[in-house]
PyMOL Python script that loads the backbone (N, CA, C, O; Angstrom):
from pymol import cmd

cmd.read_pdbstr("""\
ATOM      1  N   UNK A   1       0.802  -1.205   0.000  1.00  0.00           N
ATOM      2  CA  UNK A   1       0.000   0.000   0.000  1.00  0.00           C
ATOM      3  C   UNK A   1       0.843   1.266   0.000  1.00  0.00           C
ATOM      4  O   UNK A   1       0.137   2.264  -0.143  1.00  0.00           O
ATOM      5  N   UNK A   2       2.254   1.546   0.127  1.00  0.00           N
ATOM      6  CA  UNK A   2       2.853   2.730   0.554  1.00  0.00           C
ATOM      7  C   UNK A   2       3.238   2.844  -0.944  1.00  0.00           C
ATOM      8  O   UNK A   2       3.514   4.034  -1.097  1.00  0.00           O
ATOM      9  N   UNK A   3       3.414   2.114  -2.277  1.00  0.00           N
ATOM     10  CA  UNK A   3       3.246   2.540  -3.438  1.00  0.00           C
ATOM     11  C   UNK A   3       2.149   3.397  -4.077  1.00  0.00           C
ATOM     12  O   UNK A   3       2.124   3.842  -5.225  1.00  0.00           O
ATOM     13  N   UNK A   4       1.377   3.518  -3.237  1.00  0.00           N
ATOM     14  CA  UNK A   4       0.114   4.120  -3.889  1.00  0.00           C
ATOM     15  C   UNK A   4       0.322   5.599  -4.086  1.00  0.00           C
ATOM     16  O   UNK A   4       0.704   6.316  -3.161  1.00  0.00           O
ATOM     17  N   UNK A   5       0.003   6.165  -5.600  1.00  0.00           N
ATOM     18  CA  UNK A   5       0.302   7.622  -5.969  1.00  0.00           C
ATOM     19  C   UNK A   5      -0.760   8.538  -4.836  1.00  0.00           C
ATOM     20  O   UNK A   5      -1.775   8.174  -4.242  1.00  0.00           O
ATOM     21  N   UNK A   6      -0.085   9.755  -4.844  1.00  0.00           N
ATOM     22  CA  UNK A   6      -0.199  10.720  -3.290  1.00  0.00           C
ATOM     23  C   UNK A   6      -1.574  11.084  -3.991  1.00  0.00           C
ATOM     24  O   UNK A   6      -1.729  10.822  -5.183  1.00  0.00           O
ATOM     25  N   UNK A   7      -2.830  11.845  -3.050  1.00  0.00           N
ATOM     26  CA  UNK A   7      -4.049  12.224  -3.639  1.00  0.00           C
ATOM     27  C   UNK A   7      -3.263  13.650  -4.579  1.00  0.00           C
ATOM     28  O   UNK A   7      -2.151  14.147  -4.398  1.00  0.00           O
ATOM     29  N   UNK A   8      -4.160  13.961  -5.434  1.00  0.00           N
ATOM     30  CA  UNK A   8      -3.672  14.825  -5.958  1.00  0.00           C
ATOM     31  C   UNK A   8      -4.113  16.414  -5.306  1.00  0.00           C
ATOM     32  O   UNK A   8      -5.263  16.568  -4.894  1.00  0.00           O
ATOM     33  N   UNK A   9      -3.091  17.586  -5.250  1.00  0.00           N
ATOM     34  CA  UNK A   9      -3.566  18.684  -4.726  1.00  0.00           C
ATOM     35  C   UNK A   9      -5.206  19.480  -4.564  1.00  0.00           C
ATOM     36  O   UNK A   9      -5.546  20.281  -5.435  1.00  0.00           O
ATOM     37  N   UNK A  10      -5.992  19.217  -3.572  1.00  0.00           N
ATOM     38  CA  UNK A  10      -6.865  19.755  -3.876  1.00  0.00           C
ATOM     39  C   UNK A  10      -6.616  21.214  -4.379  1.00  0.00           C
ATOM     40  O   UNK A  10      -5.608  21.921  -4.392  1.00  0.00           O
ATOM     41  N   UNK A  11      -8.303  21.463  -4.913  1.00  0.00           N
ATOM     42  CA  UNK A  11      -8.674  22.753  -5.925  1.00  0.00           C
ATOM     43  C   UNK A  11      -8.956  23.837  -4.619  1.00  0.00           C
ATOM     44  O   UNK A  11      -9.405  23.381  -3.567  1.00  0.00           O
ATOM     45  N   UNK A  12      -8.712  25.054  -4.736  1.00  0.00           N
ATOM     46  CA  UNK A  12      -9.042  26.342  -3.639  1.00  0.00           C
ATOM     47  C   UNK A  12     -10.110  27.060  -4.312  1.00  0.00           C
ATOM     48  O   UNK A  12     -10.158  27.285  -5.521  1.00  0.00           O
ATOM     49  N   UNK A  13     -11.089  27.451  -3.306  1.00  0.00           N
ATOM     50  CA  UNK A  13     -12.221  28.468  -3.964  1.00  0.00           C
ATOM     51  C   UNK A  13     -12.123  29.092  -5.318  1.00  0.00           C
ATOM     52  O   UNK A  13     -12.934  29.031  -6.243  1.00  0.00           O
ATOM     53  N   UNK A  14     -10.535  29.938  -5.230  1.00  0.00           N
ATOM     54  CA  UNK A  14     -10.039  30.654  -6.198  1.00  0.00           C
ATOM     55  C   UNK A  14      -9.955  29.970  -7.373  1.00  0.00           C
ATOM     56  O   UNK A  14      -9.961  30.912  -8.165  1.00  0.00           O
ATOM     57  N   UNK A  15      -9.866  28.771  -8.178  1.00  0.00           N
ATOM     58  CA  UNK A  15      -9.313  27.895  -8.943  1.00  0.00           C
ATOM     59  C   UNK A  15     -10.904  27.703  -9.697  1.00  0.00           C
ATOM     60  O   UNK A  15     -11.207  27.927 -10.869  1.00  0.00           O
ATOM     61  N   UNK A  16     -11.813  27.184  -8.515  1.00  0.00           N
ATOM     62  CA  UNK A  16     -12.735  26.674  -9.208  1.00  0.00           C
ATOM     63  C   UNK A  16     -13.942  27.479  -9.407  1.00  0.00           C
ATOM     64  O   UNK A  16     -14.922  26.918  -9.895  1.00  0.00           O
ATOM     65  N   UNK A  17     -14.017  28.992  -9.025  1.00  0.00           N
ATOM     66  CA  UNK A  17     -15.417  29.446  -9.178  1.00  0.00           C
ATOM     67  C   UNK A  17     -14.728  30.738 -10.223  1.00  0.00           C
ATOM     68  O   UNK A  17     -13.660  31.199  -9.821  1.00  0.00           O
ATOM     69  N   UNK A  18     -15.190  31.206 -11.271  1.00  0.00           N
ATOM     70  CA  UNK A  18     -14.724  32.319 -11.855  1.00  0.00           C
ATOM     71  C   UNK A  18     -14.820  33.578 -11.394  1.00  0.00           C
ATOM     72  O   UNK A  18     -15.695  33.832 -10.565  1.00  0.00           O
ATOM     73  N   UNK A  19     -13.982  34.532 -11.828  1.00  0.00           N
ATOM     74  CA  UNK A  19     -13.918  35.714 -11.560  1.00  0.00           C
ATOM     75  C   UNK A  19     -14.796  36.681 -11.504  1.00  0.00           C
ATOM     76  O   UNK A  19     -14.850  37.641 -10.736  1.00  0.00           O
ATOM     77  N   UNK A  20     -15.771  36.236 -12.734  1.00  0.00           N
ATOM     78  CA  UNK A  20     -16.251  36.947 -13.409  1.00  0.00           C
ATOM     79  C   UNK A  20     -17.363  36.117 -14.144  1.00  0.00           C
ATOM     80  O   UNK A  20     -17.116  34.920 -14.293  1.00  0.00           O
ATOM     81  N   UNK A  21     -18.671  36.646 -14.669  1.00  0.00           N
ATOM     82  CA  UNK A  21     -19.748  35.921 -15.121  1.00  0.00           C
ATOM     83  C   UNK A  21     -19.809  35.447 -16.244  1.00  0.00           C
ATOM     84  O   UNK A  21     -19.397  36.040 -17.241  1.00  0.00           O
ATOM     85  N   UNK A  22     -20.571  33.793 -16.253  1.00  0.00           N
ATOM     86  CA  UNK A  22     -20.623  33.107 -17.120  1.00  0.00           C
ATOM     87  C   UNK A  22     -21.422  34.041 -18.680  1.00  0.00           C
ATOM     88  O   UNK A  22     -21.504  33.615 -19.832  1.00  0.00           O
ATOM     89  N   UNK A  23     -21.768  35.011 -18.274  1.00  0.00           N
ATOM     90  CA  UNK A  23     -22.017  35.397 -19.267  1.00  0.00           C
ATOM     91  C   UNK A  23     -21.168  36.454 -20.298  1.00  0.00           C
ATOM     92  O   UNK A  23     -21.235  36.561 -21.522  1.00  0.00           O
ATOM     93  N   UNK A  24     -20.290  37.237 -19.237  1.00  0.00           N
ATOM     94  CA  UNK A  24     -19.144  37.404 -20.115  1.00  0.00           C
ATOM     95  C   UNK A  24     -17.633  36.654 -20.810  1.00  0.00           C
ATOM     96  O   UNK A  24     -16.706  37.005 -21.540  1.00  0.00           O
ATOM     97  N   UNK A  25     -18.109  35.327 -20.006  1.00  0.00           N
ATOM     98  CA  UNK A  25     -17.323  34.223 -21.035  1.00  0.00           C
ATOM     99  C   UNK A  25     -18.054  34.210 -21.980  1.00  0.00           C
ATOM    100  O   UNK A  25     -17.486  34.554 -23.016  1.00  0.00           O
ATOM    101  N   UNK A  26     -19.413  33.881 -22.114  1.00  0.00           N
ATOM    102  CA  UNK A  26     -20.271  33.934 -23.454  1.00  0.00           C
ATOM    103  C   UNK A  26     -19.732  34.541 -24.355  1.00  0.00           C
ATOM    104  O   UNK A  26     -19.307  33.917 -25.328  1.00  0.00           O
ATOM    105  N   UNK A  27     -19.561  36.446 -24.230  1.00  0.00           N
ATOM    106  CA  UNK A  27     -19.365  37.344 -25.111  1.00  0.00           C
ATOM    107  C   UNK A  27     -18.180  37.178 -25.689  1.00  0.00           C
ATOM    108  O   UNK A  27     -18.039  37.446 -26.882  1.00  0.00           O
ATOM    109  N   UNK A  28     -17.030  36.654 -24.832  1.00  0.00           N
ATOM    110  CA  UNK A  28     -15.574  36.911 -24.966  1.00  0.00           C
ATOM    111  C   UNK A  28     -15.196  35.643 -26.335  1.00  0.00           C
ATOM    112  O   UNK A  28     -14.469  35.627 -27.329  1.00  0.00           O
ATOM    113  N   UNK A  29     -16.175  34.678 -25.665  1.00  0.00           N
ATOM    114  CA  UNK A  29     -16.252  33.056 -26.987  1.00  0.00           C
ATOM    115  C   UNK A  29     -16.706  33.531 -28.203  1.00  0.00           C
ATOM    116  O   UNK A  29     -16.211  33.143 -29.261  1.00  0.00           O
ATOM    117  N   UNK A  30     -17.562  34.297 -28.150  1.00  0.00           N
ATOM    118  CA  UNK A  30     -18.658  34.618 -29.543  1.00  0.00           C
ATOM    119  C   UNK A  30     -17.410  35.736 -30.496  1.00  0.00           C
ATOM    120  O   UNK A  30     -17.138  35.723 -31.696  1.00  0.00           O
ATOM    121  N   UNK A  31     -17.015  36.380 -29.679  1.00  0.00           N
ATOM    122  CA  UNK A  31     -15.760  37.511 -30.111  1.00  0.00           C
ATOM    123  C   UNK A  31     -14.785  36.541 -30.886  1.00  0.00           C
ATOM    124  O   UNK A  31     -14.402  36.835 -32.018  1.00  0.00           O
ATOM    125  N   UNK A  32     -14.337  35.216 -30.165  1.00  0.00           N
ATOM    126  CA  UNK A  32     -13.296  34.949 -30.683  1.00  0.00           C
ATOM    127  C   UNK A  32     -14.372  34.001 -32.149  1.00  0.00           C
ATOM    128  O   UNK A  32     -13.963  33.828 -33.297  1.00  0.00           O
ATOM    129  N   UNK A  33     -15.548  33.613 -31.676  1.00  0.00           N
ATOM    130  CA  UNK A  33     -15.328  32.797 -32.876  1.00  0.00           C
ATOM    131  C   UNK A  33     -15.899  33.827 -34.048  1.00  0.00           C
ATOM    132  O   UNK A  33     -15.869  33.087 -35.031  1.00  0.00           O
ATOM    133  N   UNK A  34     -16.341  34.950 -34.454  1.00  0.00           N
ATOM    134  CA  UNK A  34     -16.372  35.972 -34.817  1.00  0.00           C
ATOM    135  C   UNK A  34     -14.999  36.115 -35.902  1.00  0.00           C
ATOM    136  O   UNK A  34     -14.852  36.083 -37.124  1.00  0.00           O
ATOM    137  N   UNK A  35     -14.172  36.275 -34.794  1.00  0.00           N
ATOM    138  CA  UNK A  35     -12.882  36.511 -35.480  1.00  0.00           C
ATOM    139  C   UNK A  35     -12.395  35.800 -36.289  1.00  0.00           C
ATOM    140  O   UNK A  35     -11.817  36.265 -37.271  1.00  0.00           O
ATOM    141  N   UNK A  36     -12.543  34.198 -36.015  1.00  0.00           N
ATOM    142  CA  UNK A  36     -11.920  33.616 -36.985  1.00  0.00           C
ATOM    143  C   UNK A  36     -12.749  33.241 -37.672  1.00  0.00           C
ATOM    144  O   UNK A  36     -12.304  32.718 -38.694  1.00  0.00           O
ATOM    145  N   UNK A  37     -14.181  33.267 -37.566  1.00  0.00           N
ATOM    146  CA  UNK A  37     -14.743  33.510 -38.819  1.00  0.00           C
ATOM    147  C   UNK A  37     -14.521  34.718 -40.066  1.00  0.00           C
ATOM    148  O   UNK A  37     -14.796  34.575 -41.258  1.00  0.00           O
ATOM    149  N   UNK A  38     -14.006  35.795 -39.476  1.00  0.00           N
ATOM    150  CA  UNK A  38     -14.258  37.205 -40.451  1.00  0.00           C
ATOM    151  C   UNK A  38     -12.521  36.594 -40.804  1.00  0.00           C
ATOM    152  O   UNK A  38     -11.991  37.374 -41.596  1.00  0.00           O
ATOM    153  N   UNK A  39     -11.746  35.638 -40.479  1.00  0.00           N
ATOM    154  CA  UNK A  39     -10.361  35.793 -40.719  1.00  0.00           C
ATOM    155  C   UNK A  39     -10.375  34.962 -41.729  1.00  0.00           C
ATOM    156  O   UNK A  39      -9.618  35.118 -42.688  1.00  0.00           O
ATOM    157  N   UNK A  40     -11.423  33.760 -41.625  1.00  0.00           N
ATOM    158  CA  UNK A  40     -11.275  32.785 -42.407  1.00  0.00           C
ATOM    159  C   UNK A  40     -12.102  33.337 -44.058  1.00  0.00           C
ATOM    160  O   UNK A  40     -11.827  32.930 -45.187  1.00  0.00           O
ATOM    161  N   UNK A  41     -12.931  34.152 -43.736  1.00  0.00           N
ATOM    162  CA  UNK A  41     -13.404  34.867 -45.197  1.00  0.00           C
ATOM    163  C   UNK A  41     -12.730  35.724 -46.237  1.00  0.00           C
ATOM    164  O   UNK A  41     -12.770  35.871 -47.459  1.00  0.00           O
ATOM    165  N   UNK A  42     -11.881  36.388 -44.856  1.00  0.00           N
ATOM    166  CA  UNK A  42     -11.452  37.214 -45.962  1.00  0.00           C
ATOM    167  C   UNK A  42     -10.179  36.769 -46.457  1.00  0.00           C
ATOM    168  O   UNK A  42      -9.575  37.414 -47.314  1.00  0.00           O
ATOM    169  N   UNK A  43      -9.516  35.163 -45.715  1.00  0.00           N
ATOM    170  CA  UNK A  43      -8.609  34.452 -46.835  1.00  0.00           C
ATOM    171  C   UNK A  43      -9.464  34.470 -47.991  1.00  0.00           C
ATOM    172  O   UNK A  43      -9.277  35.198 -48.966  1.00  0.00           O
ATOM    173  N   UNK A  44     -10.369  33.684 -47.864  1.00  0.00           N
ATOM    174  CA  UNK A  44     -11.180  33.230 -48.850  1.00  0.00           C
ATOM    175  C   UNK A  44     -11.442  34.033 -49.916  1.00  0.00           C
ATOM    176  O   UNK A  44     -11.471  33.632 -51.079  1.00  0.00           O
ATOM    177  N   UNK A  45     -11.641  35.194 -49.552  1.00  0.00           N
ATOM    178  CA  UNK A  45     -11.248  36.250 -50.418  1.00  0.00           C
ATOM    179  C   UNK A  45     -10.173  36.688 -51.364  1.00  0.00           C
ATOM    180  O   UNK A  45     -10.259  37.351 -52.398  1.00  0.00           O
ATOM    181  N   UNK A  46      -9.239  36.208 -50.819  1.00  0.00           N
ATOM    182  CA  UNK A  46      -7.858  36.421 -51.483  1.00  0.00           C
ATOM    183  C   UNK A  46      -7.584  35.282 -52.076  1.00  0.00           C
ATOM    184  O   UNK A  46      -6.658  35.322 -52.886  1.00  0.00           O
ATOM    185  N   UNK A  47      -8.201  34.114 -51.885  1.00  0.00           N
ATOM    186  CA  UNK A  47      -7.592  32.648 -52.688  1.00  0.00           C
ATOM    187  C   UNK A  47      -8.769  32.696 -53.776  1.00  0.00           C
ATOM    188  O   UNK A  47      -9.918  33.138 -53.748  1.00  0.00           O
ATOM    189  N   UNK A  48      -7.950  32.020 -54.795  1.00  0.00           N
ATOM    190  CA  UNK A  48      -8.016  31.796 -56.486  1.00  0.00           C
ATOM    191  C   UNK A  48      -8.777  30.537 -56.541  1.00  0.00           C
ATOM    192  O   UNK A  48      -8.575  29.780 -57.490  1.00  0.00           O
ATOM    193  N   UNK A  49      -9.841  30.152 -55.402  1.00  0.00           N
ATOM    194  CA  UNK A  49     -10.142  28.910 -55.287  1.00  0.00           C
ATOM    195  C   UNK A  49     -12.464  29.222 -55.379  1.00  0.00           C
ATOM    196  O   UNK A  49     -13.091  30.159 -54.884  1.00  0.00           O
ATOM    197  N   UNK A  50     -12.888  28.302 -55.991  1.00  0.00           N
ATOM    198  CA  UNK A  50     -14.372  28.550 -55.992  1.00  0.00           C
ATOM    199  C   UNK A  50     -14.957  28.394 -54.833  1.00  0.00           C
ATOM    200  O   UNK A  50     -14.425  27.630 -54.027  1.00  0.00           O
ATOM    201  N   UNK A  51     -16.060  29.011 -54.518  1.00  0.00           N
ATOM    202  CA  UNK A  51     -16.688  29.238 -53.083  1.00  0.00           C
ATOM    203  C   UNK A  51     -16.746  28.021 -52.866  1.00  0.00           C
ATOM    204  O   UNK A  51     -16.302  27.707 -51.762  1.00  0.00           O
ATOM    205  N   UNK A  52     -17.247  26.927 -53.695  1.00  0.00           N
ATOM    206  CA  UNK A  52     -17.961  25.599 -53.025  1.00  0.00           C
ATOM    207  C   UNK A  52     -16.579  25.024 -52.226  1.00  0.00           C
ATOM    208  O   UNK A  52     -16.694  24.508 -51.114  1.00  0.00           O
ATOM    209  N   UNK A  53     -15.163  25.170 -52.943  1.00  0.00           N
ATOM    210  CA  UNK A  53     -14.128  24.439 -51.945  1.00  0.00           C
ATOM    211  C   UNK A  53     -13.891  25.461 -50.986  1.00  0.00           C
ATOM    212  O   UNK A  53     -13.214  25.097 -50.024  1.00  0.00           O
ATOM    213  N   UNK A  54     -14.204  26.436 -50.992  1.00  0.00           N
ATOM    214  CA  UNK A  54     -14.602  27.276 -49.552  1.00  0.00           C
ATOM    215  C   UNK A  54     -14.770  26.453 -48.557  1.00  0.00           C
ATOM    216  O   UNK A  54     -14.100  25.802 -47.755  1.00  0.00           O
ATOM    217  N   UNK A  55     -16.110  26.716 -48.900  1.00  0.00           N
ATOM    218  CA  UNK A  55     -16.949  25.944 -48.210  1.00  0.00           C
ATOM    219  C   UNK A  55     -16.736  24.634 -47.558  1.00  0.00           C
ATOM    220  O   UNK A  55     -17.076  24.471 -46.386  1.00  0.00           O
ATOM    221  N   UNK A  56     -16.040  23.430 -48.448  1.00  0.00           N
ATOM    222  CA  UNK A  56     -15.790  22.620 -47.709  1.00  0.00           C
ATOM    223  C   UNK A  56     -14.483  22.058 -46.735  1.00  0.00           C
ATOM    224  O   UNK A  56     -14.086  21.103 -46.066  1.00  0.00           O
ATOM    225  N   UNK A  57     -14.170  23.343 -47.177  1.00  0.00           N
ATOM    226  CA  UNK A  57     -12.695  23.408 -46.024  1.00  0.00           C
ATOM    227  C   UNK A  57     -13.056  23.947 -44.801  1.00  0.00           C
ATOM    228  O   UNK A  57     -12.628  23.718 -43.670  1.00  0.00           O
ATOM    229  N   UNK A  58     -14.021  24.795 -45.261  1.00  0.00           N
ATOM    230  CA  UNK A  58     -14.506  25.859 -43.297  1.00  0.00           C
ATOM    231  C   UNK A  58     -15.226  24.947 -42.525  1.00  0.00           C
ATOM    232  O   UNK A  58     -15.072  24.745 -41.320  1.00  0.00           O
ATOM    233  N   UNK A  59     -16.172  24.301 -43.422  1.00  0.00           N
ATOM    234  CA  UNK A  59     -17.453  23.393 -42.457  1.00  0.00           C
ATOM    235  C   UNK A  59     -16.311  23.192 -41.620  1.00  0.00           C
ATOM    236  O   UNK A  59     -15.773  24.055 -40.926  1.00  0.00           O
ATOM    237  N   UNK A  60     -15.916  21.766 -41.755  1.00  0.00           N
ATOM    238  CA  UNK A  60     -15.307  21.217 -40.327  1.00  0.00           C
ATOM    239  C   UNK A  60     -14.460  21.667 -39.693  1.00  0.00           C
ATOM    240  O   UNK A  60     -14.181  21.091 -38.641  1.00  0.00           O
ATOM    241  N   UNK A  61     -13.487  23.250 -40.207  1.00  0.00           N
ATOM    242  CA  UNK A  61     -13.233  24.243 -39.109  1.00  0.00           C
ATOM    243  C   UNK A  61     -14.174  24.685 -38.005  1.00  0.00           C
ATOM    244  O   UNK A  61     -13.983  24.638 -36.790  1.00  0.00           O
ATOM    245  N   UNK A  62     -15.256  25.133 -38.694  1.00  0.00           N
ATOM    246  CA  UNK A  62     -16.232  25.662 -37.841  1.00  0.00           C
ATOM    247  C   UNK A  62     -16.939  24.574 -36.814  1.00  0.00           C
ATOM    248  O   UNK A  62     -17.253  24.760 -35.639  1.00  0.00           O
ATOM    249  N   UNK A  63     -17.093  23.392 -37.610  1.00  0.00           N
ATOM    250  CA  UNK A  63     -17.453  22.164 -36.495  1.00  0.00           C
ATOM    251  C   UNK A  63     -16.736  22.309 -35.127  1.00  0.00           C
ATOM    252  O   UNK A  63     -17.243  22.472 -34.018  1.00  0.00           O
ATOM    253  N   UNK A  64     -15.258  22.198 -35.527  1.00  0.00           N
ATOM    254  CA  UNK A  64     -14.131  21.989 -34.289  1.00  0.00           C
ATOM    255  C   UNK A  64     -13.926  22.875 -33.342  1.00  0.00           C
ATOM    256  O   UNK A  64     -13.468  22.561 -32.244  1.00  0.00           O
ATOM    257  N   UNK A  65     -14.270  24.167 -33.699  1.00  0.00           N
ATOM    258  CA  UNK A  65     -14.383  25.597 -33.190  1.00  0.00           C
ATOM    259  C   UNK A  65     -15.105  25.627 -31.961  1.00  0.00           C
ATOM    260  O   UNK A  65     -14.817  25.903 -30.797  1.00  0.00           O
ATOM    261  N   UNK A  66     -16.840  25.010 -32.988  1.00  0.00           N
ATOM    262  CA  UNK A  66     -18.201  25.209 -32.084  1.00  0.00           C
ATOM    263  C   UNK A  66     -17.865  24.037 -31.333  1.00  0.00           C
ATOM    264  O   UNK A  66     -18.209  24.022 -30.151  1.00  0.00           O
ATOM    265  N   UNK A  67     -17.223  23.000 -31.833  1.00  0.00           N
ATOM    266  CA  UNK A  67     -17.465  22.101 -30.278  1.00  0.00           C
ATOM    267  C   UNK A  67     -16.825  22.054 -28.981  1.00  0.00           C
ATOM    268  O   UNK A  67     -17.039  21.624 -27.848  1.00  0.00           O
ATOM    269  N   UNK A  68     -15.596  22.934 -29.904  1.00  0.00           N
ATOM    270  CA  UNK A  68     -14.733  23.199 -28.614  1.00  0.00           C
ATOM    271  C   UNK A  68     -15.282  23.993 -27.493  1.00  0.00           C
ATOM    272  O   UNK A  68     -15.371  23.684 -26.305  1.00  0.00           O
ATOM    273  N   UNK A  69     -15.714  25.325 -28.246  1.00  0.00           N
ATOM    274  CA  UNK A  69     -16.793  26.264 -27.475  1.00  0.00           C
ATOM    275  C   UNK A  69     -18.023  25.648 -26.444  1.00  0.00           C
ATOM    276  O   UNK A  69     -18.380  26.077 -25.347  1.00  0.00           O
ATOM    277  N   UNK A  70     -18.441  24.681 -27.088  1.00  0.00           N
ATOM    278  CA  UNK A  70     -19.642  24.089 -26.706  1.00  0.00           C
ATOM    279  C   UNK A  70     -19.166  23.308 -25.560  1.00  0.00           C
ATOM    280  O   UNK A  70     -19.966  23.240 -24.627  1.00  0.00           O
ATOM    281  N   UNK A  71     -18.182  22.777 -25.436  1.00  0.00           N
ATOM    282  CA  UNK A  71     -17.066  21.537 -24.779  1.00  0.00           C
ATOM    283  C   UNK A  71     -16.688  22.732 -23.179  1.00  0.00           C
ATOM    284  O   UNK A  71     -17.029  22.527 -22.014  1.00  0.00           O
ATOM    285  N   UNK A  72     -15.890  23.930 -23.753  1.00  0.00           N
ATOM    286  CA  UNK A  72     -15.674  24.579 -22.456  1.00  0.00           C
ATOM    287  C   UNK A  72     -16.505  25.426 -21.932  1.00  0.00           C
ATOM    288  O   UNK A  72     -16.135  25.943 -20.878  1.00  0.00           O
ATOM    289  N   UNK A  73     -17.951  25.851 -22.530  1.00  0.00           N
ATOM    290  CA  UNK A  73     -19.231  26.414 -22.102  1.00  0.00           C
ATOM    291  C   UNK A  73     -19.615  25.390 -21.068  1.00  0.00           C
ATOM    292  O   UNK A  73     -19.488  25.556 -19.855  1.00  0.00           O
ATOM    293  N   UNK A  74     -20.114  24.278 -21.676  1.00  0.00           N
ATOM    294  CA  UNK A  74     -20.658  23.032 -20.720  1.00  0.00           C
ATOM    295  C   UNK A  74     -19.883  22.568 -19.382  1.00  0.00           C
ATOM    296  O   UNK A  74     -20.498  22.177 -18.390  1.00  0.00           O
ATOM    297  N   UNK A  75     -18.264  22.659 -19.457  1.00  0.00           N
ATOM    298  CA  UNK A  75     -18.161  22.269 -18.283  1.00  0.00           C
ATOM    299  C   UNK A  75     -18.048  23.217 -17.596  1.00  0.00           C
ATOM    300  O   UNK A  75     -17.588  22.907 -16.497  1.00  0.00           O
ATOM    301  N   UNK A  76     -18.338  24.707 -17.758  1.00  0.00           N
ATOM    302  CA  UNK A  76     -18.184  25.485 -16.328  1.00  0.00           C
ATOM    303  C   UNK A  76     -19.756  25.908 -16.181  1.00  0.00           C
ATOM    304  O   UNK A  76     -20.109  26.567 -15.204  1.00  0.00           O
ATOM    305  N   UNK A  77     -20.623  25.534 -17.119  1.00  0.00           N
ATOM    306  CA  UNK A  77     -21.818  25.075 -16.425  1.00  0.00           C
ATOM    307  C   UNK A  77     -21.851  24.224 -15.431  1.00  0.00           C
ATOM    308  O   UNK A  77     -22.435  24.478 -14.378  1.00  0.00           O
ATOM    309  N   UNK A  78     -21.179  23.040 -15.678  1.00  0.00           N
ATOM    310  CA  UNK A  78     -21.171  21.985 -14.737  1.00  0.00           C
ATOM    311  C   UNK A  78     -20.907  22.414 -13.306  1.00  0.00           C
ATOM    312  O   UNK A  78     -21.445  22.239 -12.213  1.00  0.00           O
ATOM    313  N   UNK A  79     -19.541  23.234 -13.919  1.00  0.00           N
ATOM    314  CA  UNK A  79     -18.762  23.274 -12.243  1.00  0.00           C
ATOM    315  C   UNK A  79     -19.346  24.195 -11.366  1.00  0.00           C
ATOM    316  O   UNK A  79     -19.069  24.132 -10.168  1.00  0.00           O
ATOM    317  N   UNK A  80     -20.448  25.407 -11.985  1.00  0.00           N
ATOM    318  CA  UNK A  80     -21.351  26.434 -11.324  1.00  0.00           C
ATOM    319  C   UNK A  80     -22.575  25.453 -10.925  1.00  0.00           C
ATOM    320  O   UNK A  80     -22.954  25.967  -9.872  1.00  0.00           O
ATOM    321  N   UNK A  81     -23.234  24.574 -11.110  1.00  0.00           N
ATOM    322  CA  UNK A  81     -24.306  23.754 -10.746  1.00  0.00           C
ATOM    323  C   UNK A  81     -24.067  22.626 -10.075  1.00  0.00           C
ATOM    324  O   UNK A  81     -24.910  21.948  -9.489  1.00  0.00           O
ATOM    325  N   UNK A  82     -22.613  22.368 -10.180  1.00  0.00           N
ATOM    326  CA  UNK A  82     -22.503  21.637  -8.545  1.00  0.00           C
ATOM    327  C   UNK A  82     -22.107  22.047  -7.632  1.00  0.00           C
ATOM    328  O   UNK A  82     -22.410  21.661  -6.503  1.00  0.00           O
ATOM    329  N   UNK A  83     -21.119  23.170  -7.982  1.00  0.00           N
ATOM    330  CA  UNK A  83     -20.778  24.688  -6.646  1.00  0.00           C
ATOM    331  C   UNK A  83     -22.191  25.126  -5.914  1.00  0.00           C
ATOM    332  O   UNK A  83     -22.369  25.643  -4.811  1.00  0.00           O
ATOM    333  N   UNK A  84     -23.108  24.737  -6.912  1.00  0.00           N
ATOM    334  CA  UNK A  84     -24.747  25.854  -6.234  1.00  0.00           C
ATOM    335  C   UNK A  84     -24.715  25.026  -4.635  1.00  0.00           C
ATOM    336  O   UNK A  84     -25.537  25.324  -3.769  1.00  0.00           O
TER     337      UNK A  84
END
""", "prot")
cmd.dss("prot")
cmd.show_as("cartoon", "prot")
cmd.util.cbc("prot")
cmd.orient("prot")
């Protein structure tokens, strides 16, 4: 039993409740994905390539984007609704 790995450091108030409201993470996410949407157009703009392969190069940018978004929205939902 004295092999057994140490518990790991608990989390402090500070760590796990935010600074600041879940809803200006909202704004700050929407900003960024904003951005690389208006970044990814106006390549698109400049490349010698037809909208439709646009198009199928952004979809699954934008997939990976929103799920990521969706991925770190959800868990600090989580961590505010079991803090309640």
């Amino acid at each position: 039993m004295s092999d057994a790995a140490p518990l790991p450091p608990q989390q402090d108030e500070g760590e796990r409740n935010r600074p600041y409201p879940l809803f200006i993470e909202r704004i700050i996410l929407l900003l960024v994905l904003l951005g690389v949407g208006g970044a990814v157009y106006l390549l698109a703009l400049n490349l010698p390539v037809p909208p439709w392969l646009t198009v199928v190069v952004v979809v699954p940018l934008a997939y990976v984007v929103w799920a990521t978004l969706a991925e770190r929205l959800g868990g600090i939902v989580q961590l505010r609704h079991r803090d309640a």
